[in-house]
gemmi code that builds the backbone of each chain (N, CA, C; Angstrom):
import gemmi

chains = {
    "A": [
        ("UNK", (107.706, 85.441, 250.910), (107.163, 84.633, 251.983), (105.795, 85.207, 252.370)),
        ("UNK", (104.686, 84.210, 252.711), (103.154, 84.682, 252.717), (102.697, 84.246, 253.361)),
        ("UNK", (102.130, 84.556, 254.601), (101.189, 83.660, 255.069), (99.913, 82.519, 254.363)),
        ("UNK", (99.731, 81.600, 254.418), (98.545, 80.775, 253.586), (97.573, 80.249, 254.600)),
        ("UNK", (97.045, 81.396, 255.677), (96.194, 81.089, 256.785), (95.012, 81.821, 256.376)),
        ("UNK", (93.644, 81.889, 256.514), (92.416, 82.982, 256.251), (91.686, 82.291, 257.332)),
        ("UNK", (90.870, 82.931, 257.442), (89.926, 82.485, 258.889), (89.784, 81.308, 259.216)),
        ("UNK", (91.128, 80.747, 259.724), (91.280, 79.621, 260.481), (91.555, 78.144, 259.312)),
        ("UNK", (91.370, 78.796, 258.068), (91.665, 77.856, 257.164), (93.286, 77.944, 256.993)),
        ("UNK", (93.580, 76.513, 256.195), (94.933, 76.478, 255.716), (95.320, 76.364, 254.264)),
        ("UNK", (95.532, 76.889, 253.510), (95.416, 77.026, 252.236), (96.837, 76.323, 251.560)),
        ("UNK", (97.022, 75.882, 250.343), (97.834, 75.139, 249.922), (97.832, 76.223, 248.560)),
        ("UNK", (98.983, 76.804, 248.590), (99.149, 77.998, 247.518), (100.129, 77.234, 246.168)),
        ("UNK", (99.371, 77.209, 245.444), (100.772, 77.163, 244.200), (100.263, 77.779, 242.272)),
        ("UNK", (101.255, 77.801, 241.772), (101.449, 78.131, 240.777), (100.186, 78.011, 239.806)),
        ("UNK", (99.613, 78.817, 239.316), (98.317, 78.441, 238.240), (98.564, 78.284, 237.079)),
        ("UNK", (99.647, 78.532, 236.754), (100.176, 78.186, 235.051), (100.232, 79.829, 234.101)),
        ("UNK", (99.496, 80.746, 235.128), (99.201, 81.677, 234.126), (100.345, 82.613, 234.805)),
        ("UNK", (100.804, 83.356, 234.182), (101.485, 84.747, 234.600), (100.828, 86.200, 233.925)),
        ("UNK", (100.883, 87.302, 234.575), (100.399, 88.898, 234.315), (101.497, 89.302, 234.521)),
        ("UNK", (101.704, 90.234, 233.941), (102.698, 91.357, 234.241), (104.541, 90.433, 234.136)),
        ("UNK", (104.710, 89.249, 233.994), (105.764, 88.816, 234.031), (105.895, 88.031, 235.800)),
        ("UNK", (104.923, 88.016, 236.438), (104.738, 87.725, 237.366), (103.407, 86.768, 237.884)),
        ("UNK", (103.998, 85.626, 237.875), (102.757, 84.073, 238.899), (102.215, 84.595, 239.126)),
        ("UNK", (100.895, 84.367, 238.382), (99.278, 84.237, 239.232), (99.819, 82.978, 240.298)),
        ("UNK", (98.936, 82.919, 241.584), (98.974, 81.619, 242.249), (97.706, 81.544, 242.564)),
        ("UNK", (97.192, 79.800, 242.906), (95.848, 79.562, 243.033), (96.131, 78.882, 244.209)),
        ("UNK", (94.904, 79.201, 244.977), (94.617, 77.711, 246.108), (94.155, 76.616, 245.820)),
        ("UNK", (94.458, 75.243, 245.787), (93.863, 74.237, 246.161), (92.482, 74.040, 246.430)),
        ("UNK", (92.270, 75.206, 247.466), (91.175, 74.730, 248.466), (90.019, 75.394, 247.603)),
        ("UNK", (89.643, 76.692, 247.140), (88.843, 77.341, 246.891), (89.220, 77.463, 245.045)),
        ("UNK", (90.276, 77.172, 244.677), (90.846, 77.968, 243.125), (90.501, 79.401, 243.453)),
        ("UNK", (90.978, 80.082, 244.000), (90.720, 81.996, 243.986), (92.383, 82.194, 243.653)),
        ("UNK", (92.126, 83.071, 242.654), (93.419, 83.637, 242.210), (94.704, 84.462, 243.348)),
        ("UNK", (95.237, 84.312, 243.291), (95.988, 85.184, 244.118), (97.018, 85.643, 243.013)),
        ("UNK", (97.579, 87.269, 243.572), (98.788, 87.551, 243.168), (99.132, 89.013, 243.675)),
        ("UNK", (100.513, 89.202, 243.671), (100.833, 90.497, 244.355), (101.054, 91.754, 243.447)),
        ("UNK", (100.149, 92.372, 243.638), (99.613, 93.830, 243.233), (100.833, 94.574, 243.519)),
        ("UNK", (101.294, 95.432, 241.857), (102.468, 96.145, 242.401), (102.115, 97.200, 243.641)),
        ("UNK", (102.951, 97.855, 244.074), (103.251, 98.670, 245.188), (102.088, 98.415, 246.322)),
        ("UNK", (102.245, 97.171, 246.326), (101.327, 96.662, 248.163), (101.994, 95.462, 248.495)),
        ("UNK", (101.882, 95.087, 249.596), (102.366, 94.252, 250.378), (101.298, 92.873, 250.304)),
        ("UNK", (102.088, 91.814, 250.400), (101.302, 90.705, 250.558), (100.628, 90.483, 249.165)),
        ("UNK", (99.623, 89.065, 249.003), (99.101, 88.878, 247.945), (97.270, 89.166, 248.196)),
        ("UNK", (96.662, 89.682, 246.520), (95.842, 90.071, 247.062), (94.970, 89.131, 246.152)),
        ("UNK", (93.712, 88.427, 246.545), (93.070, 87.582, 245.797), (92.477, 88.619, 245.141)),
        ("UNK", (92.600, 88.138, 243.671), (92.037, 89.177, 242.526), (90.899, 88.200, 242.136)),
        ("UNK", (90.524, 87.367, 242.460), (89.138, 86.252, 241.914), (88.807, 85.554, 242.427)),
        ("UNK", (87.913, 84.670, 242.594), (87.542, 83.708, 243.526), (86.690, 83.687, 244.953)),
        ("UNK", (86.702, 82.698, 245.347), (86.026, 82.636, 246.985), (86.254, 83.825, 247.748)),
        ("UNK", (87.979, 83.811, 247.877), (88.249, 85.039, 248.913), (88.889, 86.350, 248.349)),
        ("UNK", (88.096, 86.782, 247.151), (88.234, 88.216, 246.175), (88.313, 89.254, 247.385)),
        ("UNK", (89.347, 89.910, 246.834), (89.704, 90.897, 247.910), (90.278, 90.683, 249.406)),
        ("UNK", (90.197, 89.685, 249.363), (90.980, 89.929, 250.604), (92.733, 89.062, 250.985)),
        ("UNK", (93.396, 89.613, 251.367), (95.023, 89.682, 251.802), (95.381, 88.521, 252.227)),
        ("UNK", (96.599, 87.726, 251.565), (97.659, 87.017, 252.939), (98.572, 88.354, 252.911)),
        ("UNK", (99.221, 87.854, 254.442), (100.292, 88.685, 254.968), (101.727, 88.387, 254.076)),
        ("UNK", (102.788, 89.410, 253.832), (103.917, 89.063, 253.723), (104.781, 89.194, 254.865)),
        ("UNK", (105.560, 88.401, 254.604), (106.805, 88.460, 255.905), (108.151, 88.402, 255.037)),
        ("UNK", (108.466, 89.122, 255.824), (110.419, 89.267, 254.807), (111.071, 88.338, 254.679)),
        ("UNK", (111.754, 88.415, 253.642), (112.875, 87.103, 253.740), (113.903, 87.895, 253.293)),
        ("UNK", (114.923, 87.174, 252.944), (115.954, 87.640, 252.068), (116.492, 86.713, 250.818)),
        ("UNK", (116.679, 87.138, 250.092), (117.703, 86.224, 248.745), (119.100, 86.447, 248.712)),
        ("UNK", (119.913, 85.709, 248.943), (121.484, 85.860, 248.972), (121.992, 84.935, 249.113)),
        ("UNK", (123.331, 84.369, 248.630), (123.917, 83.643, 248.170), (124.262, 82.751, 249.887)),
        ("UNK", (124.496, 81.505, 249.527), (124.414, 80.313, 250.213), (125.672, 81.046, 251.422)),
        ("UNK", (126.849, 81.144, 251.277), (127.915, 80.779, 251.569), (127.756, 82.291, 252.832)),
        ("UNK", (126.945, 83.372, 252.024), (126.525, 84.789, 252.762), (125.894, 84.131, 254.515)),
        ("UNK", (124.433, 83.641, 253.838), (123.339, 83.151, 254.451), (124.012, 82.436, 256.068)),
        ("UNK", (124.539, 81.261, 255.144), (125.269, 79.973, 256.393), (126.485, 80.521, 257.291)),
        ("UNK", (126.759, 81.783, 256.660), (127.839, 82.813, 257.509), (127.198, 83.148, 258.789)),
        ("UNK", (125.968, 84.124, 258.166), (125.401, 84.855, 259.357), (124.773, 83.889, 260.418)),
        ("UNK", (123.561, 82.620, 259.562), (123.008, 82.121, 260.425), (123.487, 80.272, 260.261)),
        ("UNK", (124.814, 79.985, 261.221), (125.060, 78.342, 261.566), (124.368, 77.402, 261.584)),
        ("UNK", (123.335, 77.740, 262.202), (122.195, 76.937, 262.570), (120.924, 76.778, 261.400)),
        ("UNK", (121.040, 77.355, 260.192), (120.111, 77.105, 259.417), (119.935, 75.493, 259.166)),
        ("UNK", (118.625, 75.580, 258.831), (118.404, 73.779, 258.013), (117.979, 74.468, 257.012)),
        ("UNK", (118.390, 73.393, 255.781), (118.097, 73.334, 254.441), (117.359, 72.797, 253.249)),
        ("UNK", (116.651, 73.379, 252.779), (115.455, 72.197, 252.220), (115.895, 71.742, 251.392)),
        ("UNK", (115.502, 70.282, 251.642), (116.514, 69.078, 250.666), (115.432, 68.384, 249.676)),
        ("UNK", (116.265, 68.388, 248.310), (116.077, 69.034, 247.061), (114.647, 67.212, 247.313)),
        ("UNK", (113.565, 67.854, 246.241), (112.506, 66.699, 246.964), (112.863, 65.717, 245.607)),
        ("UNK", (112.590, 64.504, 246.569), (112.526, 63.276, 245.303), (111.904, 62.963, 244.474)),
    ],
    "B": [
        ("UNK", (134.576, 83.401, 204.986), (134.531, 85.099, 205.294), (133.147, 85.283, 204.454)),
        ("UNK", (133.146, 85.768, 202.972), (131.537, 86.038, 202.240), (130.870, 85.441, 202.675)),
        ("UNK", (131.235, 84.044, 203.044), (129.557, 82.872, 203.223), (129.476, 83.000, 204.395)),
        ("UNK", (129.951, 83.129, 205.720), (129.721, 83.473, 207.066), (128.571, 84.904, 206.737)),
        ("UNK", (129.674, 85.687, 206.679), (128.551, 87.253, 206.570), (126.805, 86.803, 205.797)),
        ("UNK", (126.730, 86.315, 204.706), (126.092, 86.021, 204.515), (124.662, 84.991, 204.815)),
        ("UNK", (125.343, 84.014, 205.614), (124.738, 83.165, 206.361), (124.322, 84.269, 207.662)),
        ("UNK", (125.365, 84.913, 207.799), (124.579, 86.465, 209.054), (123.311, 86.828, 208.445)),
        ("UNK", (123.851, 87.347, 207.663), (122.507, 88.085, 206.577), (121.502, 87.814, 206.801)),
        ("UNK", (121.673, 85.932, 206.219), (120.104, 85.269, 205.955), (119.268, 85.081, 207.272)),
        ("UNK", (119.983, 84.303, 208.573), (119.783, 84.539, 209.705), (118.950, 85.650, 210.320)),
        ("UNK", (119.637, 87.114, 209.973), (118.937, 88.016, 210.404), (117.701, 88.587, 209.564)),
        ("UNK", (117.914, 88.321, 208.060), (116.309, 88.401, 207.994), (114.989, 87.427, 208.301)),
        ("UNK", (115.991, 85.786, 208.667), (114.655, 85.195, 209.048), (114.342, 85.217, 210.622)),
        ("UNK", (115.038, 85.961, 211.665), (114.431, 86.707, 213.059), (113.765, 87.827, 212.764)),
        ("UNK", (113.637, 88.581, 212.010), (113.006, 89.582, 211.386), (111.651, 89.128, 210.627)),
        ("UNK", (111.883, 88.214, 209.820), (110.378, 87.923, 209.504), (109.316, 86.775, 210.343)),
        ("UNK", (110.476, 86.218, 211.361), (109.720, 85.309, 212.669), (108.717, 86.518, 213.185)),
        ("UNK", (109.900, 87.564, 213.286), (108.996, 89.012, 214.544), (107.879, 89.546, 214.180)),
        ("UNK", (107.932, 89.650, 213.017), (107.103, 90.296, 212.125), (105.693, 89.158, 212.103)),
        ("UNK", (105.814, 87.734, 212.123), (104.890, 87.152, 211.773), (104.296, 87.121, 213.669)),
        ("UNK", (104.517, 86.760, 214.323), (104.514, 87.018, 215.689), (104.117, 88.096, 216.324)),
        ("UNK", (102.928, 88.829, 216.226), (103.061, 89.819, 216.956), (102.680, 89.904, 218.752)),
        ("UNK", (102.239, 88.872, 218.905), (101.690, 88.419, 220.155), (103.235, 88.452, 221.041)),
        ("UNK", (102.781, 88.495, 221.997), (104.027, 88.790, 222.658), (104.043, 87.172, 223.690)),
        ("UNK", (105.649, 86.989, 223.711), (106.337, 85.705, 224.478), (104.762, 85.326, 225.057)),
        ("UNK", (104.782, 83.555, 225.136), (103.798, 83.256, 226.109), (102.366, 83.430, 225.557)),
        ("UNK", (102.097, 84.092, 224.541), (101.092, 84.190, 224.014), (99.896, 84.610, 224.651)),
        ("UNK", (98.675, 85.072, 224.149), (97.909, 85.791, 224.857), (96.552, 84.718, 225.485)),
        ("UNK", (95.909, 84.687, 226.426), (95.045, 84.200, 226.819), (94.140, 84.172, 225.729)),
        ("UNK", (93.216, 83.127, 226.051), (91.682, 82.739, 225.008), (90.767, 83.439, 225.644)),
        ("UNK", (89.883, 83.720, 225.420), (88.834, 84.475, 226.347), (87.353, 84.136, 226.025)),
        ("UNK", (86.734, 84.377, 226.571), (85.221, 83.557, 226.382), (84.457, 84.672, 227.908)),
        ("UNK", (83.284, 84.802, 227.059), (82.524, 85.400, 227.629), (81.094, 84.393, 227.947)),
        ("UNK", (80.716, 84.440, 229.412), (79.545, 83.850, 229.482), (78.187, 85.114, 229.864)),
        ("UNK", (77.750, 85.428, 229.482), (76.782, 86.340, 230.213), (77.683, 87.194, 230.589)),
        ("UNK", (78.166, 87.943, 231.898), (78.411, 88.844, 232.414), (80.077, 88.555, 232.816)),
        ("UNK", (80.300, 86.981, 232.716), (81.631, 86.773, 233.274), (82.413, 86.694, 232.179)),
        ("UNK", (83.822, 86.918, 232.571), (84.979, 86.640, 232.242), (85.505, 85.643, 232.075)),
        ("UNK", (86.067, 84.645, 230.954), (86.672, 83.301, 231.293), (87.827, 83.491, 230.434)),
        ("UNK", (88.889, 82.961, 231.136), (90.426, 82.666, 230.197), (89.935, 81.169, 230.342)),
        ("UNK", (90.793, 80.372, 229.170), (91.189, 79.438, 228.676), (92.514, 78.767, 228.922)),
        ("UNK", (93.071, 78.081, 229.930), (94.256, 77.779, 229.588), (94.636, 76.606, 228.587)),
        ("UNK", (96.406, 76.484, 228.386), (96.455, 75.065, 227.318), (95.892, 73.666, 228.308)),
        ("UNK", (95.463, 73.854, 228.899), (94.757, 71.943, 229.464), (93.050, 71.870, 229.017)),
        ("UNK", (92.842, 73.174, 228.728), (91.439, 73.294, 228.581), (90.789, 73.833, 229.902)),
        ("UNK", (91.391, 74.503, 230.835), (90.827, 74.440, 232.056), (90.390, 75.765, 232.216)),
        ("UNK", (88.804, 75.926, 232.950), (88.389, 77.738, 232.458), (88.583, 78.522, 233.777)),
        ("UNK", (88.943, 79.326, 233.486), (89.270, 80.967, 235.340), (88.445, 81.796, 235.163)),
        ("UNK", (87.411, 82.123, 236.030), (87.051, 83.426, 235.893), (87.338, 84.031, 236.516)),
        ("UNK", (88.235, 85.146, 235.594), (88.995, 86.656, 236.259), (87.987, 87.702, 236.251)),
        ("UNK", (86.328, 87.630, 236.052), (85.589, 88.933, 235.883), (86.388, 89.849, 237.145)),
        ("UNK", (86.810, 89.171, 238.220), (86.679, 90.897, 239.526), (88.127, 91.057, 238.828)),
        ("UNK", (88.595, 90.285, 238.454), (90.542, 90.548, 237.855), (90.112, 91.968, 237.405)),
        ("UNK", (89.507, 91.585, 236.756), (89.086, 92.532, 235.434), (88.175, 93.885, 235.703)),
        ("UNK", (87.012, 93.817, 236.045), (86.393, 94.454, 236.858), (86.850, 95.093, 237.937)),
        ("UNK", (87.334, 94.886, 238.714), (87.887, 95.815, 240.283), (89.409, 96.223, 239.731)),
        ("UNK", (89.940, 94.981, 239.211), (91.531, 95.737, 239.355), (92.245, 96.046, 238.019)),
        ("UNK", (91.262, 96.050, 237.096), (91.803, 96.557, 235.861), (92.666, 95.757, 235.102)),
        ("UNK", (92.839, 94.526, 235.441), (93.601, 93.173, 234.390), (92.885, 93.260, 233.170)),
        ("UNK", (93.927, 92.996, 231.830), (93.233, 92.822, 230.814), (93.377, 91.360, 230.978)),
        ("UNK", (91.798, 90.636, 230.199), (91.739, 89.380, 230.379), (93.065, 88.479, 229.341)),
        ("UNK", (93.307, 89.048, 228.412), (94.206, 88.802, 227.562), (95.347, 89.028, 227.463)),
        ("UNK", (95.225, 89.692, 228.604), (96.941, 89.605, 228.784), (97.417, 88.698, 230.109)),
        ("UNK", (96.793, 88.190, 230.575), (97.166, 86.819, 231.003), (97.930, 85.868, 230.077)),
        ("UNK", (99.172, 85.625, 230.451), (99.903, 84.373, 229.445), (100.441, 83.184, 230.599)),
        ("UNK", (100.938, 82.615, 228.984), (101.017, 80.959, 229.353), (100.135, 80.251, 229.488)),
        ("UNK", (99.530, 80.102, 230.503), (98.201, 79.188, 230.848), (99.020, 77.357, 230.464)),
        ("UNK", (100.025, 77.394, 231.496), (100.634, 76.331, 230.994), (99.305, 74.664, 232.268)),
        ("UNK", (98.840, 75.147, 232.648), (97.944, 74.517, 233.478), (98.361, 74.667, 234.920)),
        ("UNK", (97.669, 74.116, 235.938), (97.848, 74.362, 237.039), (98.727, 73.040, 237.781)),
        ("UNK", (99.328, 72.220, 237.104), (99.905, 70.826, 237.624), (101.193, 71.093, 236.702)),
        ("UNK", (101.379, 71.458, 235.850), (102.760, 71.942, 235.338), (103.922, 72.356, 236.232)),
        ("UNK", (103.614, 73.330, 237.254), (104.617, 73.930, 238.130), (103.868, 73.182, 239.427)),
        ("UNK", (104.325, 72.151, 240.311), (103.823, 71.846, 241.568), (104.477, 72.222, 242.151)),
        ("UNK", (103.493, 72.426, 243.489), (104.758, 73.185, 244.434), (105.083, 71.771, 245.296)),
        ("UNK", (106.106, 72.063, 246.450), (106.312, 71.265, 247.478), (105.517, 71.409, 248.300)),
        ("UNK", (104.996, 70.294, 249.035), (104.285, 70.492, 249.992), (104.868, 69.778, 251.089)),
        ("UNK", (104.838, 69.388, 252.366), (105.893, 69.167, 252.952), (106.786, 68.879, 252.908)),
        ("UNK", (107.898, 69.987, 252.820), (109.214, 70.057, 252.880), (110.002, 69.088, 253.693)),
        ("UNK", (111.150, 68.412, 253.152), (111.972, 67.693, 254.336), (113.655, 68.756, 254.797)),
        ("UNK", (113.584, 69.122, 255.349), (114.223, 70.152, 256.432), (115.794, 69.206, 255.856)),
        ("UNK", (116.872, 69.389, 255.651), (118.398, 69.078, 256.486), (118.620, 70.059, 257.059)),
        ("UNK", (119.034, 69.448, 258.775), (120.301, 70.191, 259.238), (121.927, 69.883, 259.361)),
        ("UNK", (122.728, 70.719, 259.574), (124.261, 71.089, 259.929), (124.600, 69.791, 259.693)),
        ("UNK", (125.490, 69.481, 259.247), (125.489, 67.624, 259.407), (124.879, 66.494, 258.742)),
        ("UNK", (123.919, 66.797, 258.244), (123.237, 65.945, 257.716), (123.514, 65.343, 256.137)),
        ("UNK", (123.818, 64.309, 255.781), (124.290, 64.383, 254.285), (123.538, 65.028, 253.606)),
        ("UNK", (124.048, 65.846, 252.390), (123.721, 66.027, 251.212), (123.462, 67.751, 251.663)),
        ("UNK", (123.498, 68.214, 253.284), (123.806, 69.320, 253.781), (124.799, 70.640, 252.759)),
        ("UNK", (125.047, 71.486, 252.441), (125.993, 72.267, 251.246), (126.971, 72.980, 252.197)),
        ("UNK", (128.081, 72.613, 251.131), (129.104, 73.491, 251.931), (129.191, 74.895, 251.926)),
        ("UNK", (129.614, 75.151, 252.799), (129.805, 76.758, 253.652), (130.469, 77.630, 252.681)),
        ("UNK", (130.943, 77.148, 251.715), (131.469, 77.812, 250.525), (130.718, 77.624, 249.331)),
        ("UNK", (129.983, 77.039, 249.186), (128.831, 77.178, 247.948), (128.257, 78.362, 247.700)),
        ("UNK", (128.253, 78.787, 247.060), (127.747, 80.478, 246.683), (126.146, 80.806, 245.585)),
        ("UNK", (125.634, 79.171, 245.488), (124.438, 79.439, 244.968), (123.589, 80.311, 245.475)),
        ("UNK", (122.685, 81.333, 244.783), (121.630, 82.197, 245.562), (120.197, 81.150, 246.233)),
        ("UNK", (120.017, 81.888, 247.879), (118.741, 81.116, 248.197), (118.233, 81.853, 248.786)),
        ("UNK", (117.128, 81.443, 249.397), (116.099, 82.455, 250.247), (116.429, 81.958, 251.470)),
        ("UNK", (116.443, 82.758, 252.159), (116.462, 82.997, 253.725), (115.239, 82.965, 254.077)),
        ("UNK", (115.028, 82.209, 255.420), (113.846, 83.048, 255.891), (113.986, 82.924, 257.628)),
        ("UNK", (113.921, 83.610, 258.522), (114.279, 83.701, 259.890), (112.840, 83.592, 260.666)),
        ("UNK", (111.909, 82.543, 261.277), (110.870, 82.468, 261.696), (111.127, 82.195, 263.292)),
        ("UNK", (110.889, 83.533, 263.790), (111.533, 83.439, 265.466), (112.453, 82.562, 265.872)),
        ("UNK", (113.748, 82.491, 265.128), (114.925, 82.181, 265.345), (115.247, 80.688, 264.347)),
        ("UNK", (113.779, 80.384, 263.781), (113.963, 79.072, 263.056), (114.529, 79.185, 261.825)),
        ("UNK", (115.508, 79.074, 261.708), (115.903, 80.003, 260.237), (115.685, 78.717, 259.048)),
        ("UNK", (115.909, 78.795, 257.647), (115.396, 77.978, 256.997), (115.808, 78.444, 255.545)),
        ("UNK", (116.973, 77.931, 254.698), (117.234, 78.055, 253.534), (116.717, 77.386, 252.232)),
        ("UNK", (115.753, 78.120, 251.329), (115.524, 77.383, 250.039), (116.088, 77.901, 248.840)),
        ("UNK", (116.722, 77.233, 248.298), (117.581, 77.216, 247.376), (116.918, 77.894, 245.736)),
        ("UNK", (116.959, 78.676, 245.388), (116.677, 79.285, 243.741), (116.728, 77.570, 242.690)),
        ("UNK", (118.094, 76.664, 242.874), (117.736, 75.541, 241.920), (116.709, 74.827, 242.366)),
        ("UNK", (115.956, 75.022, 243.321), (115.184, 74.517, 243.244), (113.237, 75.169, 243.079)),
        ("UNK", (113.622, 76.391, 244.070), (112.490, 77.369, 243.670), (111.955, 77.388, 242.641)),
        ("UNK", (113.081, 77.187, 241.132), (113.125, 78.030, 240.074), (112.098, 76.325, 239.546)),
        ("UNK", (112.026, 75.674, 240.077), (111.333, 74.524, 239.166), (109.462, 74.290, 240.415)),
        ("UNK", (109.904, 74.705, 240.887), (108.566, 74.182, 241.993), (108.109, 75.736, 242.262)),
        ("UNK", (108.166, 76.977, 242.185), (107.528, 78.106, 242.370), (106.800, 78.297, 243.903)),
        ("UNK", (106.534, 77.212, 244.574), (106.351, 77.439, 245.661), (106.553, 76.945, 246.429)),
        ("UNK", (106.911, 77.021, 248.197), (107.060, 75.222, 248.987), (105.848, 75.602, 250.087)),
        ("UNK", (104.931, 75.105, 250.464), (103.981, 75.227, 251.097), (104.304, 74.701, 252.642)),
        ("UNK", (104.820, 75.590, 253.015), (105.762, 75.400, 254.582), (104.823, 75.874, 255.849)),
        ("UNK", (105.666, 75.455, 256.907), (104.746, 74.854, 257.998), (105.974, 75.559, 259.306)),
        ("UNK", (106.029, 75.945, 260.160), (106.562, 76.366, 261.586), (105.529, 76.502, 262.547)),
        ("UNK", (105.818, 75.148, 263.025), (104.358, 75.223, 264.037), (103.440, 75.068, 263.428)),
        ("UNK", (102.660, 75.918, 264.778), (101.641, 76.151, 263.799), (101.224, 76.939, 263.166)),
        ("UNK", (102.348, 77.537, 262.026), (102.175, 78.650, 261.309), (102.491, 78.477, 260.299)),
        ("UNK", (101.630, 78.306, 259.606), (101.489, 78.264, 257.729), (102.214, 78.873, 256.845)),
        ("UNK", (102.985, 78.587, 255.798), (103.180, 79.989, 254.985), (103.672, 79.344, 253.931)),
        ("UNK", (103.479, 80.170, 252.517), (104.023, 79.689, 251.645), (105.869, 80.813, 251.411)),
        ("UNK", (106.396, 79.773, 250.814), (107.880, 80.134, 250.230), (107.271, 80.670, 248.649)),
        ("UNK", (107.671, 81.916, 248.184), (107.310, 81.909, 246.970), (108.742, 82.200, 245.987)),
        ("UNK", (108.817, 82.241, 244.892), (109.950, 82.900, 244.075), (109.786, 83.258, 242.675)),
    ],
}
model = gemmi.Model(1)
for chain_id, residues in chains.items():
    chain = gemmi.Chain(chain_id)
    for i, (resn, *xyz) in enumerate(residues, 1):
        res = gemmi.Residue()
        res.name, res.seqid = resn, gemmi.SeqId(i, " ")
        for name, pos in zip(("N", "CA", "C"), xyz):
            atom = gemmi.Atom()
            atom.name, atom.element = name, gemmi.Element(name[0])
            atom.pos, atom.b_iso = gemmi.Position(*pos), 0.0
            res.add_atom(atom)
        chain.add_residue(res)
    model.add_chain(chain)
structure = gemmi.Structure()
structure.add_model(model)
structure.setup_entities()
């Protein structure tokens, strides 16, 4: 999970087709600047482009099985699968 | 029994001479093109990246970039449609598929791996707070 905010912009992050290391490059929309997360750092770091060098934030999530998840938290909503 | 083993046999020397002819590894290696001072990969749509700072600041080899399956191949979601508790097509409490959690000051919000695993990203929204889902 990443923030896709930079100085007041809103960025539309997705997949560039390419992978390094076994791991998504992602591009913006807005600018095409590469993004991707640099082992042992946090967040993604634009390795090219408009905003080279500089960070979105990460924020934690978790991965775990459905039945775990809807245990702990009742109240989740679920993203429904797109048409 | 002989013609099984044998049909093993043949099998395993023609993964052996696939490997052998193959040395590029899964995904194959980026195209590369130099303009003057920059860096350009090639992906399969024809579409050009320049990774020079990739390359330059953080030490990427340009060629080892793979796939280059294009940038419209994997789309992500972009506004998500939310179900809650109740809602058809909602999953039961006993389904044990793996998903992502994510807890945004109490807004909690499950995306599912079958679907991650085809869209790589969902370009999500809380408030007014941006963020992408990645996997």
């Amino acid at each position: 999970m990443y923030s896709r905010e930079i100085d007041g912009e809103v960025l539309t992050l997705s997949a560039s087709g390419w992978t390094y290391n076994n791991t998504f490059v992602l591009y913006d929309y807005e600018t095409e600047s590469l993004w991707y997360h640099l082992q042992g750092t946090d967040g993604l770091t634009c390795i090219s482009g408009f905003y080279a060098d500089r960070k979105l934030e990460e924020f934690s999530s978790v991965l775990m099985r459905w039945n775990d998840w809807v245990d702990l938290n009742p109240d989740s909503k679920f993203l429904k699968y797109p048409q | 029994m002989h013609v099984i083993i044998k049909k093993m046999l043949l099998f395993g020397i023609a993964v052996v001479a696939l490997a052998c002819q193959t040395s590029e590894p899964m995904g194959g290696t980026a195209e590369v093109r130099r303009d003057g001072d920059k860096i350009i990969i090639v992906d399969q749509t024809g579409k050009s990246w320049d990774v020079t700072h990739a390359v330059n600041e953080y030490g990427f080899q340009a060629r080892a970039f793979q796939f280059g399956i294009g940038p419209f191949a994997i789309r992500p979601i972009q506004n998500p449609t939310m179900l809650s508790p109740g809602d058809a097509g909602y999953p039961s409490p006993q389904s044990d598929f793996l998903t992502i959690g994510y807890d945004h000051n109490g807004d909690k919000r499950a995306y599912p791996l079958y679907v991650m695993g085809s869209h790589e990203i969902v370009d999500e929204q809380f408030g007014q707070t941006h963020v992408a889902v990645a996997y």
